[in-house]
N, C-alpha and C positions, 0 to 999 in steps of 0.2 A: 382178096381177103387179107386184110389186116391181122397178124399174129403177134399176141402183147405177154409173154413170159414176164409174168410176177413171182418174184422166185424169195419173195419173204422180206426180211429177216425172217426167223426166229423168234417168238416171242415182242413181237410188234404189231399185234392186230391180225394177224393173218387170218386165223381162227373165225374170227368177226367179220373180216373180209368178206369171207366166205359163205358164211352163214345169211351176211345180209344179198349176195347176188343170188342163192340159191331160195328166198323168201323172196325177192323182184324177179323169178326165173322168165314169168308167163310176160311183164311187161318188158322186162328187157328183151326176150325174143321179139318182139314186136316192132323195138328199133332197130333188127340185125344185129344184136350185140349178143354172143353165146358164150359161154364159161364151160373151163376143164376145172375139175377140183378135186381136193385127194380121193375123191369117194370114187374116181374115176381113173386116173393117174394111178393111184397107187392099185388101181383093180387090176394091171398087167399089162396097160396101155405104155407106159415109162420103161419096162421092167428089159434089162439089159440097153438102157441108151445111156442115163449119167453114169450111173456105177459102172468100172470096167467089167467087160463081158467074160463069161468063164469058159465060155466055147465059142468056136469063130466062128460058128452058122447064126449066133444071138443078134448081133447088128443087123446084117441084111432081116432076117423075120422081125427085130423091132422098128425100120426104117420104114418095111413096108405096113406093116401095122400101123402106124402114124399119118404116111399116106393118104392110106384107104381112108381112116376119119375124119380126116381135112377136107379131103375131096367128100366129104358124105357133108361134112358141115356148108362149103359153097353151096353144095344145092340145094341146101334149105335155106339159103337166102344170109345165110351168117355175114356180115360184113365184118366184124372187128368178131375174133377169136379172143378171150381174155385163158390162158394157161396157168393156174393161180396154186402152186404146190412151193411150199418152202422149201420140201428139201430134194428140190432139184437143187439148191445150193451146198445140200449137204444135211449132217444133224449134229445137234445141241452135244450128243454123246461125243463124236468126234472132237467136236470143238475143245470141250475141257479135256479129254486125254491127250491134245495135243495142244492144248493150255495156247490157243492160237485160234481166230475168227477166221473161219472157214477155207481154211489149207486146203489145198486143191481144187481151188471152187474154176478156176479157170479151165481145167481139164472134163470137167462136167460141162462146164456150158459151151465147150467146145464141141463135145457130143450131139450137146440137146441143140446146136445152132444148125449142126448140118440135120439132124433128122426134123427139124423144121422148115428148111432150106431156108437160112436166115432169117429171122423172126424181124418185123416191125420195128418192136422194141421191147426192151428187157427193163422192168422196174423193180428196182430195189429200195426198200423203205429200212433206214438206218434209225440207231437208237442212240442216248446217252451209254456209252460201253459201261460205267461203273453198277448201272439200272438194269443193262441187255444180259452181262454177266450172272447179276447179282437173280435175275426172272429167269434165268436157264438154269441157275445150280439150283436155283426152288423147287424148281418143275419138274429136273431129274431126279431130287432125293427121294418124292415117293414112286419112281420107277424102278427104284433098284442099286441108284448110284450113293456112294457114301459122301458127307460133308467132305470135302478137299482140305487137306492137310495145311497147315499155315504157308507153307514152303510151296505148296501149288498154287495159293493164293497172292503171294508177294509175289511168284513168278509170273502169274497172268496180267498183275496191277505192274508189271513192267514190261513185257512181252513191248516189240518193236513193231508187229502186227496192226493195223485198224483199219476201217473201213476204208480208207486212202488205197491200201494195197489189195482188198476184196475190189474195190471196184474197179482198179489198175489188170487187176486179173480178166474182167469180165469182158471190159473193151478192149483185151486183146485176144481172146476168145472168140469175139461175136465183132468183127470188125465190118464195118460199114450199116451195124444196127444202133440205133438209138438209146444209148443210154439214160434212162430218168430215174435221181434220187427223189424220193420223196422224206419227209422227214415225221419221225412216230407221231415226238412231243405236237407237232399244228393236225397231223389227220389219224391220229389212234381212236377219236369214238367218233370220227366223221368218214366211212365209206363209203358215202355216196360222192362225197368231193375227190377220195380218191380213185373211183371210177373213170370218174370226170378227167381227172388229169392222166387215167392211163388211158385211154381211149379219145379226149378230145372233144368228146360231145358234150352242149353244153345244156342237156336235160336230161337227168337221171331221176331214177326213181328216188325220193327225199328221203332221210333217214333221219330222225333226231336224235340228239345228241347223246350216247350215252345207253341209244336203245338195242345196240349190237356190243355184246360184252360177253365173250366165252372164250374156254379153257385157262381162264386167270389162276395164277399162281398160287401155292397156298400161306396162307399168312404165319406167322411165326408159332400161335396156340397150332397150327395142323403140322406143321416142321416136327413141331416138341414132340405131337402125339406119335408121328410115324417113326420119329429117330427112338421112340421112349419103346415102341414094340421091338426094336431091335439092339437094347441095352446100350444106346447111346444118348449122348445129351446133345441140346443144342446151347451155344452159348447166351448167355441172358442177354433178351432181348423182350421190350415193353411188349404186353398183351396187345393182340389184334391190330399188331403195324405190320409193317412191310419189312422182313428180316435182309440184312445185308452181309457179306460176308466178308466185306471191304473195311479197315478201319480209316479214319479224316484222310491221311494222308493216303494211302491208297485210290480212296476214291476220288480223291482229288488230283491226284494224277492221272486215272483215268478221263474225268470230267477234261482236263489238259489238253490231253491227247484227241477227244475228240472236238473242243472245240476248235483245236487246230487242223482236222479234218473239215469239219466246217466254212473254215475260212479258207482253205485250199477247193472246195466245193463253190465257194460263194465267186470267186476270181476267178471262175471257168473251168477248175480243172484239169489245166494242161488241154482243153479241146477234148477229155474223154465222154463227159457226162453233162448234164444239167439237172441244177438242182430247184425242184421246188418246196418251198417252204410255209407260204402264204399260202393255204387254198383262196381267199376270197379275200383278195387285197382293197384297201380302205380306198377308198373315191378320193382322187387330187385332190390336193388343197397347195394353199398359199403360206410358208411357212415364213413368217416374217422374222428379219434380225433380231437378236434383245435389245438392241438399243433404238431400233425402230417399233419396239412396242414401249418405251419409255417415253420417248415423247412424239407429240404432233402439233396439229394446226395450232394449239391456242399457245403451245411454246412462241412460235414468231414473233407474238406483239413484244413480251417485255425484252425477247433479245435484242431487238430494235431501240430499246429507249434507254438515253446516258441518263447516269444519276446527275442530278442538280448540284 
């Protein structure tokens, strides 16, 4: 049985993810394809394997608890396991109090590799960081957490942290498993393609576009409202966009950063990872030169003839 840990991002579809395999439950059992999801994970099945354990009897009871369910999924015919919890990688709170994308994520998936005795493969789906930032400090301030201080915010738009070194953690955690980046901006409303590329198969249950879309952010008028219950402002920003808390040059330095993770992605990786980025790549063609679309056959005659 194939075991495939989707361990998020954060604020990348996950949500959606999820939602859309636990609506295809009955057809994807069907192809052997079965799904863990927080409703299940976070119900005590996880509990003492990524976070360090607080008593040494917690491992062995969580290792064999993991076990037992794995071998209960073979025999019901499970062929590809999908593991689908973000924060086996960690959480969003973490991350902005250590103004750092996913510090320690190595030492978790270090855990969660052996209590799966190596998994398959482990996919991670990465974000623009100035957007991945800007959707986690949204998401936190109506949980509790206060807007970040300027001095937090020019520290996180320079932090030396990015997905380069999250994923450098993961493949040395989970060595000899498969690493697949997938990328938000090509499969954020399309989860059924990203099915497809964690698992392989290449007929999943269809999804259109745009029709799995939960736990999204809130917009700048719901920031205002919740900071405004708690005698705070939010800095002006146009009604019903999408608040950032990056100004140009910040966020353009992040943009920087990760498109130079990108292109470090796209040239191999150093052999850690592979990235896909295309779900549904365009049918060959024939891309011809510009100056072979400039001219052709009927050029020949008059280059042939001297002036009189």
């Amino acid at each position: 049985m194939d075991v495939i840990l989707h361990i998020g991002a954060h604020r990348t579809a996950t949500t959606s993810f999820q939602s859309y395999l636990r609506a295809n439950r009955a057809e994807l059992g069907a192809q052997g394809i079965g799904f863990w999801a927080p409703w299940r994970t976070r119900g005590g099945l996880l509990n003492g394997i990524a976070d360090r354990p607080c008593a040494a009897h917690e491992p062995q009871r969580a290792l064999g608890r993991v076990a037992i369910n794995l071998e209960a999924a073979r025999r019901n015919g499970i062929a590809a396991l999908v593991v689908t919890d973000e924060n086996m990688a960690g959480t969003p709170r973490r991350c902005l109090r250590r103004r750092a994308v996913y510090p320690g994520i190595g030492e978790r998936l270090a855990r969660l590799s052996a209590a799966f005795g190596r998994p398959t493969r482990v996919t991670l789906q990465v974000r623009a960081l100035d957007a991945w930032w800007a959707s986690c400090i949204a998401w936190l301030v109506p949980r509790g957490e206060d807007l970040p201080d300027p001095a937090t915010i020019e520290a996180i738009s320079r932090a030396a942290r990015s997905w380069r070194d999250v994923i450098t953690d993961i493949a040395c955690a989970c060595p000899g498993t498969d690493i697949q980046i997938t990328a938000y901006e090509a499969f954020g409303d399309r989860p059924d393609l990203l099915l497809r590329v964690l698992t392989d198969r290449r007929t999943v249950p269809v999804a259109r576009p745009g029709s799995f879309v939960e736990n999204r952010r809130p917009d700048a008028a719901g920031l205002r409202a919740v900071l405004a219950d708690r005698g705070a402002a939010l800095p002006d920003t146009p009604e019903n966009t999408r608040w950032s808390p990056f100004n140009p040059s910040q966020a353009t330095r992040l943009r920087e950063i990760y498109a130079d993770d990108l292109y470090w992605l796209r040239a191999g990786a150093d052999g850690l990872a592979t990235l896909t980025e295309d779900p549904e790549p365009a049918r060959p063609r024939l891309n011809l030169a510009a100056a072979a679309m400039k001219r052709g056959t009927p050029d020949d005659g008059p280059a042939r003839k001297l002036a009189r």
